[in-house]
N, C-alpha and C positions, 0 to 999 in steps of 0.2 A: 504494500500500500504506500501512495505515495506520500509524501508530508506538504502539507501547504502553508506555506509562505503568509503570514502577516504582515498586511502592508503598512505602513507607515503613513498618517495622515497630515493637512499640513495644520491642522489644532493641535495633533498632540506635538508636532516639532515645536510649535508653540511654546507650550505647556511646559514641555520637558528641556530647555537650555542643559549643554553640556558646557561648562565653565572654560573658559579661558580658550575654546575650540572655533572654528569656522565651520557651518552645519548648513548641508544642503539638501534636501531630500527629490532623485529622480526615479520616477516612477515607480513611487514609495518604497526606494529604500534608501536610508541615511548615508549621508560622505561625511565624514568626517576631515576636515584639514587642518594642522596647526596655524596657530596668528599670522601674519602676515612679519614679512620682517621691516624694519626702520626704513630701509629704501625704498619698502613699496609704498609703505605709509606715505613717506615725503613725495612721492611722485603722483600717490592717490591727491593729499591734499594739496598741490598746486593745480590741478585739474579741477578741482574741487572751489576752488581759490577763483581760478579763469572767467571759470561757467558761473561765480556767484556775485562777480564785477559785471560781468555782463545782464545778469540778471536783475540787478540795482537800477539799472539805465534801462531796462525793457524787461517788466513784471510782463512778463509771458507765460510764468512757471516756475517749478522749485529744481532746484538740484539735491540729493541725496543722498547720502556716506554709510559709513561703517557697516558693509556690506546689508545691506537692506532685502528682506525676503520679500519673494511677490511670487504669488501661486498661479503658474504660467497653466498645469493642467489640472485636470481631475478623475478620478476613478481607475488607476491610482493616479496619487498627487505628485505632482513634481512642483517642488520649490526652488528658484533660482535664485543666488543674491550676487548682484553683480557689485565691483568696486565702488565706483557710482553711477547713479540715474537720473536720468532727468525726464521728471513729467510736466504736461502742459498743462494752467493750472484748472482748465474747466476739466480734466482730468484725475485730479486732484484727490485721494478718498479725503472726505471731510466727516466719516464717521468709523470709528476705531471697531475692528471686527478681532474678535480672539486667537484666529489665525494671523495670517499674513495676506493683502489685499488679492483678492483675484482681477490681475491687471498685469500685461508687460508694460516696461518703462519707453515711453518718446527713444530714450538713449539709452543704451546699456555701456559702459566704460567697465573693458577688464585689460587689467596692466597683470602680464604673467610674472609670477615667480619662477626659482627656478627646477621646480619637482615638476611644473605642468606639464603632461603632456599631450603632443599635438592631438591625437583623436578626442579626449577628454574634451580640449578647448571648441575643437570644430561640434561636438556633441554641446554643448553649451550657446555656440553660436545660431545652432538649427533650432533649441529650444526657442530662445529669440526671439527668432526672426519668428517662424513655427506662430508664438504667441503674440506676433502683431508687432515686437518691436521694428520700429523705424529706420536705425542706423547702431550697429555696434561697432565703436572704438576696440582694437586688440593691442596696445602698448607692450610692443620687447623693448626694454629697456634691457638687456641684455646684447641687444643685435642692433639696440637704438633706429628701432622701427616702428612701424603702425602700419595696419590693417582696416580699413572701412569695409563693413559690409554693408549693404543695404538692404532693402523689403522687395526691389525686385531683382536679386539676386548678382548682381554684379558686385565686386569686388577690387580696391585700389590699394597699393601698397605706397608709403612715405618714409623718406627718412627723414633724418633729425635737421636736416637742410630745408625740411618743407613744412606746409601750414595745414592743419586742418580745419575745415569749414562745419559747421552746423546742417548746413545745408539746407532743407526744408521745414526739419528739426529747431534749429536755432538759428531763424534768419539772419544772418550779418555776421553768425560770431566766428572768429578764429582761434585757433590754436596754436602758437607755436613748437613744435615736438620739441624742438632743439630745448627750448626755455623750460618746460614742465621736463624733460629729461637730466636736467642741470642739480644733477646730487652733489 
């Protein structure tokens, strides 16, 4: 007989924090990943930093940190938390749910460390887009690159010589890789 698998839902990820851990749940079942190191953090918060200078001058929507969960499916649940996100603000949840909101973000922003690896990240990227996200940022600060994907499936590579756009996302805004990759 075979044994069945208990899924994982995204109230109880909720409910149940595992201390000091980065906690993801795909298709109900938990990832566990250690904290983030000091280089990603600095590199998370000047992206963080960019996106919330730009925001002060055009209240469009918020920007998002410390890995933020948002329950992209259901039945089983997959919880994605990206570096940061940014939502538009008529998007906005404005009422606190015990899970994690059912919604993907305008932007998903993930800056790799150095354990990720490639199938992992591309399986996070499909989530994404998959759940409606818009445009995800892939920051190697390792290879001091970036990756845009977008919702209709094309794809552009940048180095630390080039600028990133918002695009339809965040009209007007820029990025410099060089300047948020400057540890």
């Amino acid at each position: 007989m075979a044994t069945r698998h208990r899924y994982m839902t995204s109230e109880e990820l909720a409910l149940n924090p595992i201390p000091n851990k980065r906690t993801e749940l795909v298709r109900g079942r938990l990832i566990v990943r250690e904290p983030a190191r000091v280089g990603h953090g600095f590199i998370t918060a000047n992206i963080v930093i960019e996106i919330g200078i730009y925001l002060r001058a055009n209240p469009i929507g918020k920007v998002i940190t410390s890995d933020p969960g948002f329950t992209l499916f259901r039945n089983p649940d997959t919880v994605r938390a990206p570096d940061v996100a940014y939502l538009r603000a008529d998007r906005f949840p404005t009422v606190e749910v015990i899970g994690f909101d059912e919604l993907a973000p305008d932007l998903a922003v993930e800056v790799l460390s150095p354990g990720d690896r490639a199938g992992k990240v591309q399986a996070k990227i499909d989530d994404w887009l998959t759940a409606g996200t818009l445009l995800v940022w892939v920051i190697d600060p390792r290879r001091r690159i970036a990756h845009v994907h977008r919702a209709d499936g094309t794809v552009s590579r940048f180095t630390e010589r080039d600028v990133l756009a918002g695009e339809d996302v965040l009209p007007g805004f820029t990025l410099s890789l060089g300047r948020v990759l400057a540890v």
